[in-house]
C-alpha positions as CSV (number, residue, x, y, z in Angstrom):
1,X,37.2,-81.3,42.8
2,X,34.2,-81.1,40.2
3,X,32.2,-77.5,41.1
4,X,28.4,-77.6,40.9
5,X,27.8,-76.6,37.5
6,X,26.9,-72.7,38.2
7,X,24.3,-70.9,36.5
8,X,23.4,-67.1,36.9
9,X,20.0,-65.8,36.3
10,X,19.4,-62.3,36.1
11,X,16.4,-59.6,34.4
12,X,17.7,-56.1,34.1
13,X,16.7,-52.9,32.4
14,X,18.0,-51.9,28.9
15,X,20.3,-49.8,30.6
16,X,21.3,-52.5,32.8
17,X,19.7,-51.9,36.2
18,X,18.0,-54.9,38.3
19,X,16.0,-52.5,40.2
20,X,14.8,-48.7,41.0
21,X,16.4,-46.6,43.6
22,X,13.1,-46.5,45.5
23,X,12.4,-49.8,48.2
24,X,9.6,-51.4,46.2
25,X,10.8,-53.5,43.5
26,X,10.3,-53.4,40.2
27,X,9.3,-56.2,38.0
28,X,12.1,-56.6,35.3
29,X,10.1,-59.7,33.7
30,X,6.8,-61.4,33.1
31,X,4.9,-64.4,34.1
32,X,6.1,-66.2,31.4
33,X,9.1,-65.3,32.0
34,X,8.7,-66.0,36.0
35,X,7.2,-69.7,35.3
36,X,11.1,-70.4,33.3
37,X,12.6,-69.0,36.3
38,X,10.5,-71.3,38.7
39,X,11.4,-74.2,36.5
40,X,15.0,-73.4,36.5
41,X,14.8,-73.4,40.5
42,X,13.7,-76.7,40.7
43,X,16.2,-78.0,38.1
44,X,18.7,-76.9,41.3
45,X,19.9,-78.0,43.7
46,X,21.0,-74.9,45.9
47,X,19.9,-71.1,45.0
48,X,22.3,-68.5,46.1
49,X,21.7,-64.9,46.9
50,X,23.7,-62.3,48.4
51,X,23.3,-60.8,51.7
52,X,22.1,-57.6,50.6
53,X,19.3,-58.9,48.0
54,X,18.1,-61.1,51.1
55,X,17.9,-57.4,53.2
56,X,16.8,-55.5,50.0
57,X,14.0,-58.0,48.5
58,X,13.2,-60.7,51.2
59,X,13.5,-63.4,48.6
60,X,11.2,-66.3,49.7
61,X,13.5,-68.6,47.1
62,X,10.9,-71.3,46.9
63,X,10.0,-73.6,43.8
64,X,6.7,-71.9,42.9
65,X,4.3,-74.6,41.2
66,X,3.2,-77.3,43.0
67,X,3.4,-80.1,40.8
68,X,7.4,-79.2,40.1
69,X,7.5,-79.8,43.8
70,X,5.7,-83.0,44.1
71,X,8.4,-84.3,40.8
72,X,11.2,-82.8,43.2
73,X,10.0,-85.2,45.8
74,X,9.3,-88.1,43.5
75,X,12.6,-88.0,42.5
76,X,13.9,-88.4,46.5
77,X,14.8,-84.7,47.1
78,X,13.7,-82.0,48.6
79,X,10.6,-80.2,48.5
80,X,12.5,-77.0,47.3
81,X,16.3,-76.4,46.7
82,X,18.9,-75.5,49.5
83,X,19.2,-71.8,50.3
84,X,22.7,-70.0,50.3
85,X,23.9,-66.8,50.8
86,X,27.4,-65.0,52.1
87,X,27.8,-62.8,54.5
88,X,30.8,-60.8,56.2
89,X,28.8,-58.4,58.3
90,X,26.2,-61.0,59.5
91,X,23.8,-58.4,59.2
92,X,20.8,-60.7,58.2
93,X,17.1,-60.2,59.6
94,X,16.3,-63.6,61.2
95,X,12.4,-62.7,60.7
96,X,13.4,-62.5,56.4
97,X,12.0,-65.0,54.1
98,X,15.4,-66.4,53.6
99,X,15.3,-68.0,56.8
100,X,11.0,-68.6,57.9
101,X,10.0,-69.8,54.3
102,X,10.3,-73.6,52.8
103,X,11.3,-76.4,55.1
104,X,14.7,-76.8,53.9
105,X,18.4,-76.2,54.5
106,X,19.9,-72.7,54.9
107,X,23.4,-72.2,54.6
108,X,25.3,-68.6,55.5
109,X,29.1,-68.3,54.6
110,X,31.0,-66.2,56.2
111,X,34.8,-65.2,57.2
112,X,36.2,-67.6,59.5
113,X,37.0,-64.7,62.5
114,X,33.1,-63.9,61.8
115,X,31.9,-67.4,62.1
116,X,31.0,-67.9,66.1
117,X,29.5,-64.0,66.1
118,X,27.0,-64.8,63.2
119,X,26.1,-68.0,64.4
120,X,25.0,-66.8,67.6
121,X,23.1,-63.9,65.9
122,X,20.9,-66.4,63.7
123,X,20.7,-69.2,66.2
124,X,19.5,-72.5,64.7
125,X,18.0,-70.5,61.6
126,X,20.8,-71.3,59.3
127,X,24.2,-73.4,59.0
128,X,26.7,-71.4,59.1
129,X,30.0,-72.1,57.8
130,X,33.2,-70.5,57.7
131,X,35.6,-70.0,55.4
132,X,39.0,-68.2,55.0
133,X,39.1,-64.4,55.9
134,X,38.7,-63.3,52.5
135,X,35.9,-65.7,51.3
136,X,35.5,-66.7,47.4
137,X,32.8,-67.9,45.3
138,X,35.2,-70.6,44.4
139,X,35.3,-71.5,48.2
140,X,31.6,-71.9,48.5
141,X,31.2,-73.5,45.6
142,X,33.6,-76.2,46.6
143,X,32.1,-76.6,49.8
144,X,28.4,-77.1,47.8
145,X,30.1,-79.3,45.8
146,X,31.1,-81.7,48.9
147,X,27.3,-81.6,50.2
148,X,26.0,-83.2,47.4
149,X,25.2,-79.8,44.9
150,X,25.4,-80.8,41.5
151,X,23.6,-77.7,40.2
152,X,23.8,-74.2,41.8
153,X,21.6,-71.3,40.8
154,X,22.6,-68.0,41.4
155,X,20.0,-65.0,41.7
156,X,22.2,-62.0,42.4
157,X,22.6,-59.1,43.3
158,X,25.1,-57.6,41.6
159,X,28.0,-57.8,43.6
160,X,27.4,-61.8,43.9
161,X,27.2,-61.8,39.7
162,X,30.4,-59.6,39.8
163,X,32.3,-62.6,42.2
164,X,31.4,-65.2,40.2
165,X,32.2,-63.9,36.9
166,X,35.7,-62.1,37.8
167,X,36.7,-65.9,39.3
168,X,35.6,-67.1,36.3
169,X,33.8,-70.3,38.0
170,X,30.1,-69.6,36.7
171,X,28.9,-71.9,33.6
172,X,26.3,-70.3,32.0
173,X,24.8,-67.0,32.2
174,X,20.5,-66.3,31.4
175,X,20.5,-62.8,31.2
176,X,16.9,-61.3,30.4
177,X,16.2,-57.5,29.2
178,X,13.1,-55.8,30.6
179,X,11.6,-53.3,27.7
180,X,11.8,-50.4,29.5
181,X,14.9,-47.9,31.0
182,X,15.9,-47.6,35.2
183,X,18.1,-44.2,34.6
184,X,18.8,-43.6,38.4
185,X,22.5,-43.2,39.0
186,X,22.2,-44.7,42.4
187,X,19.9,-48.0,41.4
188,X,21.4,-51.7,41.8
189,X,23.0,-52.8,38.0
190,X,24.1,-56.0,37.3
191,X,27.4,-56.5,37.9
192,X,30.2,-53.7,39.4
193,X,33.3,-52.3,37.9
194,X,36.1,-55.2,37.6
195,X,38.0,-56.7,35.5
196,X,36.5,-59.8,33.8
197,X,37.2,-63.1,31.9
198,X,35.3,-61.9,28.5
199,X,36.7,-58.6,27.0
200,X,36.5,-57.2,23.5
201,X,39.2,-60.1,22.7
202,X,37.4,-62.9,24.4
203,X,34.0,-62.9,24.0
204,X,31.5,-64.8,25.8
205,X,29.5,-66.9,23.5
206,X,25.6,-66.4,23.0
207,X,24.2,-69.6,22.9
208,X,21.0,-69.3,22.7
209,X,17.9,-65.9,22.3
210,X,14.5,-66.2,23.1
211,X,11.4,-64.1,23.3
212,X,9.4,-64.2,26.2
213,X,6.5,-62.1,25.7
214,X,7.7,-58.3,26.1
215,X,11.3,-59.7,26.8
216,X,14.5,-61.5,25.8
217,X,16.1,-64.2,27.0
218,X,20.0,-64.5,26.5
219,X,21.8,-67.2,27.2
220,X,25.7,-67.3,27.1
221,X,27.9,-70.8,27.3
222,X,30.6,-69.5,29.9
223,X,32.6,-72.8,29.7
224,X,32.8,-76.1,28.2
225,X,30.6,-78.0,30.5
226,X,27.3,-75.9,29.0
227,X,26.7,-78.2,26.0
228,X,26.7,-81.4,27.7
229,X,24.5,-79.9,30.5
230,X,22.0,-77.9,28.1
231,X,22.0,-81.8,25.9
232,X,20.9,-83.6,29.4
233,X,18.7,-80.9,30.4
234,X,16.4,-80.9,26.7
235,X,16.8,-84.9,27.1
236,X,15.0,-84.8,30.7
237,X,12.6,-82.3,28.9
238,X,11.9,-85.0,26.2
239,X,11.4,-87.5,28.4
240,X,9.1,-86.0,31.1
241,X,6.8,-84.8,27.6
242,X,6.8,-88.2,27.2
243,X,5.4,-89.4,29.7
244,X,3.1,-86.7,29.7
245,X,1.7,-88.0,26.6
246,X,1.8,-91.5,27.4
247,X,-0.7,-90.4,30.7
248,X,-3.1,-88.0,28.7
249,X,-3.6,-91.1,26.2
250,X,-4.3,-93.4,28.8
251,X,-7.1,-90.7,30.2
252,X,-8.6,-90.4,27.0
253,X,-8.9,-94.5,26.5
254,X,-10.0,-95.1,30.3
Protein backbone atom coordinates (compact mmCIF):
# COMPACT_ATOMS: atom_id res chain seq x y z
CA UNK A 1 0.00 0.00 0.00
CA UNK A 2 1.26 3.66 -1.01
CA UNK A 3 1.31 5.80 2.58
CA UNK A 4 0.22 9.44 2.38
CA UNK A 5 3.32 11.16 1.73
CA UNK A 6 3.97 12.44 5.53
CA UNK A 7 5.35 15.65 6.32
CA UNK A 8 6.33 17.02 9.90
CA UNK A 9 6.23 20.62 10.83
CA UNK A 10 7.73 21.74 13.78
CA UNK A 11 9.23 25.52 15.41
CA UNK A 12 11.40 24.96 18.43
CA UNK A 13 13.85 26.92 20.45
CA UNK A 14 17.68 26.88 19.83
CA UNK A 15 17.89 24.52 22.55
CA UNK A 16 15.27 22.46 21.04
CA UNK A 17 12.14 23.11 23.13
CA UNK A 18 8.46 23.65 21.43
CA UNK A 19 7.30 25.30 24.40
CA UNK A 20 7.82 26.83 28.13
CA UNK A 21 7.03 24.85 31.11
CA UNK A 22 4.34 27.43 32.07
CA UNK A 23 0.44 26.84 30.38
CA UNK A 24 0.52 29.80 28.02
CA UNK A 25 2.34 29.06 24.88
CA UNK A 26 4.94 30.54 23.49
CA UNK A 27 5.27 31.64 20.00
CA UNK A 28 8.34 29.75 18.44
CA UNK A 29 7.75 31.63 14.99
CA UNK A 30 6.39 34.64 13.20
CA UNK A 31 3.59 35.71 10.91
CA UNK A 32 5.55 35.11 8.04
CA UNK A 33 6.43 32.21 9.23
CA UNK A 34 2.63 31.26 10.39
CA UNK A 35 1.23 32.30 6.73
CA UNK A 36 3.86 29.14 5.28
CA UNK A 37 2.39 27.04 7.83
CA UNK A 38 -1.31 27.96 6.87
CA UNK A 39 -0.32 27.29 3.26
CA UNK A 40 1.17 24.06 4.01
CA UNK A 41 -2.28 23.01 5.83
CA UNK A 42 -4.20 23.52 2.97
CA UNK A 43 -1.71 21.75 0.68
CA UNK A 44 -3.13 18.61 3.11
CA UNK A 45 -5.24 16.57 3.22
CA UNK A 46 -5.31 15.38 6.98
CA UNK A 47 -3.40 17.30 9.95
CA UNK A 48 -2.37 15.15 12.84
CA UNK A 49 -1.70 15.98 16.41
CA UNK A 50 -1.24 14.05 19.42
CA UNK A 51 -3.47 13.77 22.23
CA UNK A 52 -1.64 15.68 24.62
CA UNK A 53 -0.98 18.84 22.18
CA UNK A 54 -4.89 18.81 21.68
CA UNK A 55 -5.16 18.91 25.89
CA UNK A 56 -2.03 21.20 26.10
CA UNK A 57 -2.70 23.95 23.20
CA UNK A 58 -6.38 23.41 22.02
CA UNK A 59 -5.33 23.50 18.42
CA UNK A 60 -8.17 24.89 16.25
CA UNK A 61 -6.22 23.12 13.04
CA UNK A 62 -8.02 25.14 10.58
CA UNK A 63 -6.66 26.55 7.09
CA UNK A 64 -6.33 30.19 8.15
CA UNK A 65 -6.85 32.60 4.93
CA UNK A 66 -9.86 32.67 3.38
CA UNK A 67 -9.11 32.60 -0.06
CA UNK A 68 -6.78 29.21 0.43
CA UNK A 69 -10.16 27.90 1.51
CA UNK A 70 -12.37 29.08 -1.21
CA UNK A 71 -9.24 27.28 -3.84
CA UNK A 72 -9.73 24.19 -1.36
CA UNK A 73 -13.25 24.15 -2.31
CA UNK A 74 -12.80 24.99 -6.03
CA UNK A 75 -10.82 22.27 -6.27
CA UNK A 76 -13.94 19.81 -4.85
CA UNK A 77 -12.54 19.29 -1.30
CA UNK A 78 -13.11 20.35 1.78
CA UNK A 79 -13.24 23.63 3.37
CA UNK A 80 -10.26 22.59 5.67
CA UNK A 81 -8.21 19.31 6.02
CA UNK A 82 -9.41 16.23 8.04
CA UNK A 83 -8.32 16.32 11.73
CA UNK A 84 -6.44 13.29 13.40
CA UNK A 85 -5.14 12.44 16.46
CA UNK A 86 -4.28 9.06 18.69
CA UNK A 87 -5.18 8.41 21.75
CA UNK A 88 -4.78 5.32 24.35
CA UNK A 89 -6.29 7.02 27.39
CA UNK A 90 -9.25 8.69 25.56
CA UNK A 91 -8.68 11.41 27.78
CA UNK A 92 -9.75 14.22 25.20
CA UNK A 93 -11.96 17.32 26.27
CA UNK A 94 -15.06 17.13 23.98
CA UNK A 95 -15.53 21.02 24.48
CA UNK A 96 -11.46 21.42 22.74
CA UNK A 97 -11.10 22.99 19.49
CA UNK A 98 -10.11 19.79 17.97
CA UNK A 99 -13.55 18.67 18.03
CA UNK A 100 -16.14 22.27 17.93
CA UNK A 101 -13.97 24.09 15.22
CA UNK A 102 -14.22 23.68 11.14
CA UNK A 103 -17.03 21.60 9.75
CA UNK A 104 -15.01 18.71 8.82
CA UNK A 105 -14.06 15.09 9.70
CA UNK A 106 -12.33 14.09 12.99
CA UNK A 107 -10.77 10.97 13.33
CA UNK A 108 -9.34 9.54 16.99
CA UNK A 109 -7.21 6.21 16.89
CA UNK A 110 -7.01 4.34 19.45
CA UNK A 111 -6.16 0.58 20.91
CA UNK A 112 -8.65 -1.76 19.76
CA UNK A 113 -9.71 -2.94 23.72
CA UNK A 114 -10.06 0.99 24.13
CA UNK A 115 -12.15 1.55 21.12
CA UNK A 116 -16.08 1.13 22.45
CA UNK A 117 -14.95 3.14 25.88
CA UNK A 118 -13.68 6.25 23.85
CA UNK A 119 -16.31 6.18 21.52
CA UNK A 120 -18.91 6.52 24.10
CA UNK A 121 -16.86 9.24 25.83
CA UNK A 122 -16.78 11.57 22.57
CA UNK A 123 -20.16 10.54 21.24
CA UNK A 124 -20.68 11.61 17.58
CA UNK A 125 -17.72 14.28 17.96
CA UNK A 126 -15.15 12.20 16.24
CA UNK A 127 -14.71 8.71 14.26
CA UNK A 128 -13.09 6.65 16.11
CA UNK A 129 -11.26 3.85 14.93
CA UNK A 130 -9.34 1.15 16.39
CA UNK A 131 -6.39 -0.37 15.76
CA UNK A 132 -4.15 -3.14 17.25
CA UNK A 133 -3.33 -2.93 21.07
CA UNK A 134 -0.08 -1.42 20.50
CA UNK A 135 -1.07 1.24 17.83
CA UNK A 136 1.69 2.53 15.19
CA UNK A 137 2.07 5.54 13.03
CA UNK A 138 2.50 3.17 10.32
CA UNK A 139 -1.09 1.77 11.21
CA UNK A 140 -2.81 5.12 10.92
CA UNK A 141 -1.07 6.08 8.18
CA UNK A 142 -2.32 3.04 6.23
CA UNK A 143 -5.67 3.49 7.33
CA UNK A 144 -5.40 7.50 5.94
CA UNK A 145 -4.11 6.09 3.14
CA UNK A 146 -7.36 3.90 2.41
CA UNK A 147 -9.73 7.11 3.02
CA UNK A 148 -8.47 8.94 0.27
CA UNK A 149 -5.20 10.91 2.22
CA UNK A 150 -2.65 11.59 -0.23
CA UNK A 151 -0.83 14.12 1.96
CA UNK A 152 -0.72 14.08 5.81
CA UNK A 153 0.71 16.93 7.92
CA UNK A 154 1.85 16.23 11.14
CA UNK A 155 2.04 19.11 13.96
CA UNK A 156 3.46 17.36 16.90
CA UNK A 157 3.99 17.16 19.91
CA UNK A 158 6.98 15.55 20.51
CA UNK A 159 6.14 12.22 21.30
CA UNK A 160 4.01 12.04 17.82
CA UNK A 161 7.43 13.38 15.92
CA UNK A 162 9.36 10.69 17.98
CA UNK A 163 6.75 7.81 16.40
CA UNK A 164 7.08 8.78 13.18
CA UNK A 165 10.62 9.24 12.82
CA UNK A 166 11.83 5.93 14.91
CA UNK A 167 9.23 3.98 12.14
CA UNK A 168 10.92 5.69 9.81
CA UNK A 169 7.49 6.31 7.64
CA UNK A 170 7.72 10.35 7.67
CA UNK A 171 8.92 12.00 4.20
CA UNK A 172 10.09 15.18 4.87
CA UNK A 173 10.77 17.04 7.92
CA UNK A 174 10.32 21.47 8.13
CA UNK A 175 12.01 22.08 11.20
CA UNK A 176 12.12 26.01 12.12
CA UNK A 177 14.46 27.56 14.98
CA UNK A 178 12.98 30.40 17.07
CA UNK A 179 15.95 32.96 17.94
CA UNK A 180 15.72 32.73 21.40
CA UNK A 181 16.57 29.79 24.30
CA UNK A 182 13.49 27.67 26.49
CA UNK A 183 16.17 26.26 29.27
CA UNK A 184 13.53 24.61 31.54
CA UNK A 185 14.37 21.02 32.17
CA UNK A 186 10.79 20.04 32.38
CA UNK A 187 9.41 21.99 28.93
CA UNK A 188 8.05 19.92 25.80
CA UNK A 189 11.31 19.31 23.21
CA UNK A 190 10.92 17.99 20.05
CA UNK A 191 11.27 14.62 19.89
CA UNK A 192 12.17 12.04 23.07
CA UNK A 193 15.02 9.73 23.70
CA UNK A 194 14.94 6.72 20.97
CA UNK A 195 16.81 5.34 18.71
CA UNK A 196 16.42 6.68 15.20
CA UNK A 197 16.87 6.10 11.38
CA UNK A 198 19.57 9.09 10.88
CA UNK A 199 22.73 8.75 13.17
CA UNK A 200 26.17 10.15 12.79
CA UNK A 201 26.53 7.40 9.93
CA UNK A 202 23.35 8.18 8.16
CA UNK A 203 22.50 11.42 7.95
CA UNK A 204 19.35 13.03 6.98
CA UNK A 205 19.70 15.20 4.10
CA UNK A 206 19.09 19.11 4.33
CA UNK A 207 17.34 19.93 1.37
CA UNK A 208 16.52 23.06 1.52
CA UNK A 209 17.27 26.63 4.37
CA UNK A 210 15.41 29.61 4.41
CA UNK A 211 15.05 32.81 6.36
CA UNK A 212 11.88 33.84 7.58
CA UNK A 213 12.21 37.01 9.18
CA UNK A 214 13.91 36.39 12.78
CA UNK A 215 13.89 32.57 11.92
CA UNK A 216 15.12 29.55 9.81
CA UNK A 217 13.48 27.27 7.96
CA UNK A 218 15.01 23.70 7.54
CA UNK A 219 13.91 21.30 5.49
CA UNK A 220 15.28 17.69 5.35
CA UNK A 221 14.32 15.03 2.37
CA UNK A 222 13.56 11.89 4.68
CA UNK A 223 13.02 9.52 1.68
CA UNK A 224 13.05 9.25 -1.97
CA UNK A 225 9.56 10.41 -2.63
CA UNK A 226 10.56 14.26 -1.44
CA UNK A 227 11.92 15.38 -4.83
CA UNK A 228 9.11 14.34 -6.90
CA UNK A 229 6.62 15.82 -4.37
CA UNK A 230 8.70 19.21 -3.73
CA UNK A 231 8.91 19.28 -8.17
CA UNK A 232 4.83 18.96 -8.19
CA UNK A 233 4.35 21.14 -5.39
CA UNK A 234 6.72 24.37 -7.05
CA UNK A 235 4.90 23.26 -10.47
CA UNK A 236 1.33 23.95 -8.73
CA UNK A 237 3.01 27.17 -7.39
CA UNK A 238 3.94 28.14 -10.98
CA UNK A 239 0.82 27.54 -12.21
CA UNK A 240 -1.55 29.14 -9.64
CA UNK A 241 1.14 32.58 -10.21
CA UNK A 242 0.04 32.17 -13.47
CA UNK A 243 -3.04 32.55 -13.39
CA UNK A 244 -2.70 35.18 -10.95
CA UNK A 245 -1.09 37.21 -13.61
CA UNK A 246 -3.14 36.26 -16.33
CA UNK A 247 -6.29 37.86 -13.88
CA UNK A 248 -4.49 41.03 -12.70
CA UNK A 249 -3.88 41.82 -16.58
CA UNK A 250 -7.22 41.30 -17.50
CA UNK A 251 -8.17 43.95 -14.41
CA UNK A 252 -5.86 46.38 -15.60
CA UNK A 253 -7.28 46.15 -19.56
CA UNK A 254 -11.09 46.02 -18.38
Amino acid sequence: MTLPYITLSCAMSIDGYLDSEAPRRVAMSNAEDFDRVDQLRADSDAIMVGASTVRRDDPRLLVRSADRRLERVAAGRSMTPVKVTVTASGDLPVESSFFTSGDVDKIVYCPRAEAARIASTLGGNATVVALRNEVTMRDVAEDLAERGVRRLMVEGGGRLHTQFLREDIADELQLVIAPFFVGESRAPRFVEAGAFPWTATRRARLADTRRIGDVVLLRYALSERFEAAASAASAARVGADAVDRVGADRDRTA
